[in-house]
Backbone as CSV, one residue per row, in Angstrom:
resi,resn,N_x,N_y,N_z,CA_x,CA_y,CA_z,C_x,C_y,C_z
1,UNK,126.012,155.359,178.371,125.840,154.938,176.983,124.990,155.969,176.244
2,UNK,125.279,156.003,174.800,124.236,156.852,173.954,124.455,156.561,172.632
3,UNK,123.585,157.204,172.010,123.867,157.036,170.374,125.005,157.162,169.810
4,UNK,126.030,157.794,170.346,126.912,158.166,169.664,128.268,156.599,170.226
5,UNK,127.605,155.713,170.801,128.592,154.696,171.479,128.625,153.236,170.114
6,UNK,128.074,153.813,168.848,127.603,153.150,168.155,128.776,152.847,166.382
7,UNK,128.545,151.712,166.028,129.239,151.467,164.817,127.527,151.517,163.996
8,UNK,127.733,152.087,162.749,126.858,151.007,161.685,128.026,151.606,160.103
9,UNK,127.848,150.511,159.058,128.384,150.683,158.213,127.296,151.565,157.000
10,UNK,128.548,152.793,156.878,127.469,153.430,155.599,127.512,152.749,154.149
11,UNK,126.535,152.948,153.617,126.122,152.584,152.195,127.227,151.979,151.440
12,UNK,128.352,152.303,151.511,129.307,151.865,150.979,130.122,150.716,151.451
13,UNK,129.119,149.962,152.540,129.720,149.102,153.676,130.897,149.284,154.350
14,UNK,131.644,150.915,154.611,132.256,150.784,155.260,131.901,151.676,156.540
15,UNK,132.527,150.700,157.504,132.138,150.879,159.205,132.475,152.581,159.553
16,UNK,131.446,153.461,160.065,131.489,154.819,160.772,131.100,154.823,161.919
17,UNK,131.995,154.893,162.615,132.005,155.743,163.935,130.972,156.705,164.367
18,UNK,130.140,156.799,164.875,128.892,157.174,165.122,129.572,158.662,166.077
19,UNK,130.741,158.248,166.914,131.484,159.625,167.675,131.586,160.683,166.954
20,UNK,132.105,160.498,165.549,132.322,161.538,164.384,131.162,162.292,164.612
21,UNK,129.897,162.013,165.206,128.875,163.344,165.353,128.513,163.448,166.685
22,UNK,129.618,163.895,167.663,129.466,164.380,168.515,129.793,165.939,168.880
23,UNK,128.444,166.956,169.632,128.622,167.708,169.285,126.924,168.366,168.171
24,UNK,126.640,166.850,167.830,125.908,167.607,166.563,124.505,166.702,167.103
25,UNK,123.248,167.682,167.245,122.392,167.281,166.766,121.860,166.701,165.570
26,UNK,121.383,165.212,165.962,120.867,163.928,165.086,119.658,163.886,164.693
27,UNK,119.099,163.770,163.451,117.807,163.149,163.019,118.211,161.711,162.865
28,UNK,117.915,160.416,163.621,118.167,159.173,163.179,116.346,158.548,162.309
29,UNK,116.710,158.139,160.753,114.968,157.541,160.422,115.609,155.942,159.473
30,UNK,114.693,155.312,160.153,114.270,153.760,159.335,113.922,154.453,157.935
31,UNK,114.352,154.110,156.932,113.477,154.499,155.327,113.361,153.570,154.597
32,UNK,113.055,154.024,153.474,112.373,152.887,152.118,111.993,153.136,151.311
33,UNK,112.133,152.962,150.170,112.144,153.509,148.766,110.656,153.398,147.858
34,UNK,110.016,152.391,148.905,108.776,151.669,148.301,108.018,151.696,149.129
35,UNK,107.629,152.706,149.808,106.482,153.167,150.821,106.091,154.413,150.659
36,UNK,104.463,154.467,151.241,103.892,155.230,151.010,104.777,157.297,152.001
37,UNK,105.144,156.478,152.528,106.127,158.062,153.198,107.037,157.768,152.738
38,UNK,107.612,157.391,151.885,108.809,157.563,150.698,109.208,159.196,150.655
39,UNK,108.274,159.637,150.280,108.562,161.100,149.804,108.863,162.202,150.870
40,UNK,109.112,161.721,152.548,109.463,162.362,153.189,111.125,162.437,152.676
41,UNK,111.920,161.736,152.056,113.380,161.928,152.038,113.325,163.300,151.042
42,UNK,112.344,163.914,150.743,112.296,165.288,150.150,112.253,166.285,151.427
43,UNK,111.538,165.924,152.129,111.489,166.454,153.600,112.697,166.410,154.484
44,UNK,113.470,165.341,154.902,114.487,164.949,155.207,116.026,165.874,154.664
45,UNK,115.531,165.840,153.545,117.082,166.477,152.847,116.538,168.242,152.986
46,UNK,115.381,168.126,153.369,115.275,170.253,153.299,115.359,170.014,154.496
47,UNK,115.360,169.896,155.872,116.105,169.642,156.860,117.655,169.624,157.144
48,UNK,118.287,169.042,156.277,119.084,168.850,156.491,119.893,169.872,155.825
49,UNK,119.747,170.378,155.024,119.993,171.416,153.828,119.665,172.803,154.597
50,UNK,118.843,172.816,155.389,118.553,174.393,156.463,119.370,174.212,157.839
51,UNK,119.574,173.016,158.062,120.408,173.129,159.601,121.575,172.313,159.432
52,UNK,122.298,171.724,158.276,123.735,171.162,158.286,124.614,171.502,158.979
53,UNK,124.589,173.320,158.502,125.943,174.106,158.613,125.598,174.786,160.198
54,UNK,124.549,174.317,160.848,123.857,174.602,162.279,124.802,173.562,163.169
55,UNK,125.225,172.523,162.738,125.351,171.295,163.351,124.125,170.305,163.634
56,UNK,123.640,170.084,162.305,122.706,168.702,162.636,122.623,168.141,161.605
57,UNK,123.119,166.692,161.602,122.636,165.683,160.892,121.875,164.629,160.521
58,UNK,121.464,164.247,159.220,119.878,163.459,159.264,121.035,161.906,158.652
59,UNK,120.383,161.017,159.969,120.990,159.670,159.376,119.888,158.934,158.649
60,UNK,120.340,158.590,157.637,119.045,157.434,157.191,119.874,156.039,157.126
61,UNK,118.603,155.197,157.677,118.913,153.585,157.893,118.070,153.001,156.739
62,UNK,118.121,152.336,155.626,117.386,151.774,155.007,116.945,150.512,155.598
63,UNK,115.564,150.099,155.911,115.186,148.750,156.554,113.947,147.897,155.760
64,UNK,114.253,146.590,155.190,113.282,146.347,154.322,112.212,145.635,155.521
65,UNK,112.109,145.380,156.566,111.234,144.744,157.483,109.749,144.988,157.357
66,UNK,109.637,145.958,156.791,108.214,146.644,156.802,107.677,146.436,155.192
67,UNK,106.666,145.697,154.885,106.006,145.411,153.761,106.909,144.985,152.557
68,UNK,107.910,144.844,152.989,109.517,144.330,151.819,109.840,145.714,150.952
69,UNK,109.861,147.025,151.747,109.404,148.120,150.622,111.223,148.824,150.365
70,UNK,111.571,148.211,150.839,113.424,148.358,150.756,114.206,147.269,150.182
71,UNK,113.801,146.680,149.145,114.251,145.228,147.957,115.560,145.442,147.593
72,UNK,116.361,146.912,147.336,117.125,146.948,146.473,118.525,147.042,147.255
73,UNK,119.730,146.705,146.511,120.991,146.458,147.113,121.033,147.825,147.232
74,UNK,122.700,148.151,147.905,123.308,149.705,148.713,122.822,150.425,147.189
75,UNK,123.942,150.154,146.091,123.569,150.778,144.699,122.337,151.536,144.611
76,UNK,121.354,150.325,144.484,120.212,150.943,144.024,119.308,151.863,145.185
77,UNK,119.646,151.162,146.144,119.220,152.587,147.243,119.656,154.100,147.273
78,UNK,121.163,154.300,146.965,121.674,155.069,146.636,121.420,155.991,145.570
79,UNK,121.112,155.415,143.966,120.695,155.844,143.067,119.495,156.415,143.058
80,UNK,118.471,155.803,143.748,116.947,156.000,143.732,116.591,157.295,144.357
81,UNK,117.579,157.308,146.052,117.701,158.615,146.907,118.133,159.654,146.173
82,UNK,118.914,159.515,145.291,119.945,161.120,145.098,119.009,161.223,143.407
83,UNK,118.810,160.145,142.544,117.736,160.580,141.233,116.342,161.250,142.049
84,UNK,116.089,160.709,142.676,114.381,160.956,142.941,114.055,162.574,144.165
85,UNK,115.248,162.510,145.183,114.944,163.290,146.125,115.893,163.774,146.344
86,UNK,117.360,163.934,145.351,118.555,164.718,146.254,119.248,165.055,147.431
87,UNK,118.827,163.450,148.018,119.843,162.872,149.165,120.872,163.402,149.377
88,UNK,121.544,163.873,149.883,123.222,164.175,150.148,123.645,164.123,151.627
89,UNK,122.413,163.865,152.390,122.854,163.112,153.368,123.427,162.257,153.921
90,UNK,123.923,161.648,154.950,124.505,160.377,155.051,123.440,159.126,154.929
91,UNK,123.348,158.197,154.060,122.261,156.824,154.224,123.095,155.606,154.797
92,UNK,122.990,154.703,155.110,123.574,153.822,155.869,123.474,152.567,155.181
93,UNK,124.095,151.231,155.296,123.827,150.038,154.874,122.255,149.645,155.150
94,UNK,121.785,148.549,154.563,120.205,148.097,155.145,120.313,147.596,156.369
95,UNK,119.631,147.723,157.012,119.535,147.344,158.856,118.289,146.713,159.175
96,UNK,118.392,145.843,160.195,117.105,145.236,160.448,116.384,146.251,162.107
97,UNK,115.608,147.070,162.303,115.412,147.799,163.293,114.253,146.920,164.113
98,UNK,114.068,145.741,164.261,113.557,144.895,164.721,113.803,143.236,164.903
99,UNK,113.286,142.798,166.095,113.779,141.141,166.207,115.124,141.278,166.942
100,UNK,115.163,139.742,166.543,116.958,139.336,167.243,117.820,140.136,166.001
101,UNK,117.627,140.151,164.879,118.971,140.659,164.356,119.022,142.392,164.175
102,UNK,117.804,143.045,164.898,117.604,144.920,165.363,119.526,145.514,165.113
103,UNK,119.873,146.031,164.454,121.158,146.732,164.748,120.900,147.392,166.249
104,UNK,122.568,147.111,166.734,122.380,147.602,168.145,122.219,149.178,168.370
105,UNK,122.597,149.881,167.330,122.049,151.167,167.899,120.504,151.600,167.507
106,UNK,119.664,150.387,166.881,118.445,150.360,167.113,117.547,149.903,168.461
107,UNK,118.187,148.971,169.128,117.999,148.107,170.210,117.901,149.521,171.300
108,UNK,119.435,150.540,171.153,119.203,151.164,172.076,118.023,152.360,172.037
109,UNK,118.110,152.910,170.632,116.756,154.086,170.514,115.687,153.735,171.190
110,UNK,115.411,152.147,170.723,114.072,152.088,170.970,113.954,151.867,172.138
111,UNK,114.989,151.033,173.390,114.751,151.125,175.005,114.444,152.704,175.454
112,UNK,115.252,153.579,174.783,115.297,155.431,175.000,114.337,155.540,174.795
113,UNK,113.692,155.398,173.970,112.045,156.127,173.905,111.221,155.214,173.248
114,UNK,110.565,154.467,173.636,109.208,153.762,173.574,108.412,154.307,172.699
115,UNK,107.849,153.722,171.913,106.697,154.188,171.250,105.272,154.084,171.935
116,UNK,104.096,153.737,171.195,103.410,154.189,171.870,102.683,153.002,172.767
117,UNK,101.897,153.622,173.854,101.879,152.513,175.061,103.338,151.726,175.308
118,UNK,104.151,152.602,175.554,105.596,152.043,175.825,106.186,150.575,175.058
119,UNK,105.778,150.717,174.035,105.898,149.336,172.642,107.497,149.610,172.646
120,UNK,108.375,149.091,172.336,109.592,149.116,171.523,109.744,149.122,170.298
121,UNK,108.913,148.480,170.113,109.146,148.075,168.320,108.766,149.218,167.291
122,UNK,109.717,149.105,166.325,109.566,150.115,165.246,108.085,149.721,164.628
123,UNK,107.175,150.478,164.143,105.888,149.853,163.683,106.042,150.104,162.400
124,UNK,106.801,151.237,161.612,106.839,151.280,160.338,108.358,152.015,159.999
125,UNK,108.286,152.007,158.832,109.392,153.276,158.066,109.079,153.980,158.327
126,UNK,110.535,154.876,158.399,110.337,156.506,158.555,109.846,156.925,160.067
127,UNK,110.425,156.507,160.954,109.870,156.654,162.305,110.809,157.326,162.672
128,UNK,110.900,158.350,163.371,112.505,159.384,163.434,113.172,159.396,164.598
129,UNK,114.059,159.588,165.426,114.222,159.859,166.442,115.474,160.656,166.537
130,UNK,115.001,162.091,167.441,115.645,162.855,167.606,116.949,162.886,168.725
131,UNK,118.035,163.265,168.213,119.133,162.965,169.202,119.672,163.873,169.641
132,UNK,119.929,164.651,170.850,120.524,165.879,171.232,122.493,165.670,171.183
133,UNK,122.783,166.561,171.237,124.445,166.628,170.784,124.860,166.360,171.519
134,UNK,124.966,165.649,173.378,125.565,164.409,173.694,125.654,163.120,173.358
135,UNK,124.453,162.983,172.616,124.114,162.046,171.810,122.950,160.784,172.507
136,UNK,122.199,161.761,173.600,120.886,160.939,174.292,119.863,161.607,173.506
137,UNK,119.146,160.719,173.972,117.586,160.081,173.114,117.109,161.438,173.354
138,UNK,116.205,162.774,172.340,115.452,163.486,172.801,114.149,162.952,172.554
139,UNK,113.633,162.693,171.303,112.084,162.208,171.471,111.992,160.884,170.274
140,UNK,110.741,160.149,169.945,110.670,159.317,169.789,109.704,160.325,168.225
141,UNK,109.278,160.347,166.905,108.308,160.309,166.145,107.861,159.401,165.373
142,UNK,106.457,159.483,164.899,105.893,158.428,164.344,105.945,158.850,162.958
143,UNK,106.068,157.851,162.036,106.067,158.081,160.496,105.068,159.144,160.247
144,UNK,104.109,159.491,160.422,103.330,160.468,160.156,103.754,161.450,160.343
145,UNK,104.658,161.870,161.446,105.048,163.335,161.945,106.206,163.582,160.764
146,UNK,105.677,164.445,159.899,107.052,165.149,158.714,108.239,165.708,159.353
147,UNK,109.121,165.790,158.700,110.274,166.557,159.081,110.271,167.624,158.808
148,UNK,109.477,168.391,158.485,109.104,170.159,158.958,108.571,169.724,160.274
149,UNK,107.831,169.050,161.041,107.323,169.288,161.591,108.151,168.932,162.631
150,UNK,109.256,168.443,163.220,110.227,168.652,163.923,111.157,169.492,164.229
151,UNK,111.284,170.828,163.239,112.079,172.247,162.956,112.165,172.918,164.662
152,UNK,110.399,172.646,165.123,110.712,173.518,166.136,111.846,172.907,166.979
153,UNK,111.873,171.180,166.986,112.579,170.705,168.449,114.186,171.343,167.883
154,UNK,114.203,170.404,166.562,115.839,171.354,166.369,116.391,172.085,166.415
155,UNK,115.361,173.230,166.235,116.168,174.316,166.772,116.050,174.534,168.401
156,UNK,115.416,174.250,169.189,115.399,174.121,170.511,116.761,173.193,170.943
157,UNK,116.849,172.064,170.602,118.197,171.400,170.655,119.434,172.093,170.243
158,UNK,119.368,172.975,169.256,120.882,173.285,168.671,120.785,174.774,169.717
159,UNK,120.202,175.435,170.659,120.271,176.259,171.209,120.436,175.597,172.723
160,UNK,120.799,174.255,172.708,121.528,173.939,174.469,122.594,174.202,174.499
């Protein structure tokens, strides 16, 4: 099994095949429009914008679980990403990355790599996890760690 054994529906609620990125190194992140690391999806998209045409893609999951900071329907998630930070990434429907209703390819990240003291649980937005191009778990980050500050693993990954 791996990330790539996965359905979630993008923004537009329709169902993608998670296989379609096999082959490609993954940024998978929980986000939110109304949190204080909001402004990493400026970070996120210059990532994605320096290593696209590398083979790597940044998924974003919108999840309101965390302080209610994700209120708004697909629309307005959509609008807010591409007015405010020039998204052109792929964003995904809203997902719950915790509890009984966790989307299952959240269920599996988080068995892959534990957070800290081997926790499962997502503790906030914007928590990243890096996926190598078979599509297994490479590491686990915490909302604090920026997406510059993952450059080195990606490119270490896109050179297996």
């Amino acid at each position: 099994m791996s990330a790539l054994d996965f359905n979630a529906d993008n923004l537009q609620g329709q169902p993608v095949d998670l296989k379609q990125y096999q082959g490609k190194v993954l940024l998978i992140v929980n986000t939110a429009s109304n949190c204080g690391f909001t402004p990493q999806y400026k970070g996120l998209e210059a990532v994605y914008q320096q290593f696209r045409d590398k083979g790597v893609e940044v998924l974003g999951f919108p999840c309101n679980q965390f302080g209610h900071q994700e209120p708004g329907t697909a629309d307005e998630i959509g609008s807010f990403c591409e007015k405010n930070y020039g998204v052109t990434f792929p964003l995904f429907a809203k997902i719950d990355v915790n509890g009984k209703d966790a989307h299952p390819l959240y269920q599996y990240l988080k068995s892959k790599a534990p957070g800290l003291l081997g926790s499962e649980a997502i503790k906030w937005n914007f928590t990243k996890f890096l996926i190598k191009k078979d599509g297994t778990v490479f590491n686990r980050y915490a909302p604090l760690t920026t997406p510059a500050e993952l450059v080195a693993d990606i490119e270490k990954l896109l050179s297996e």
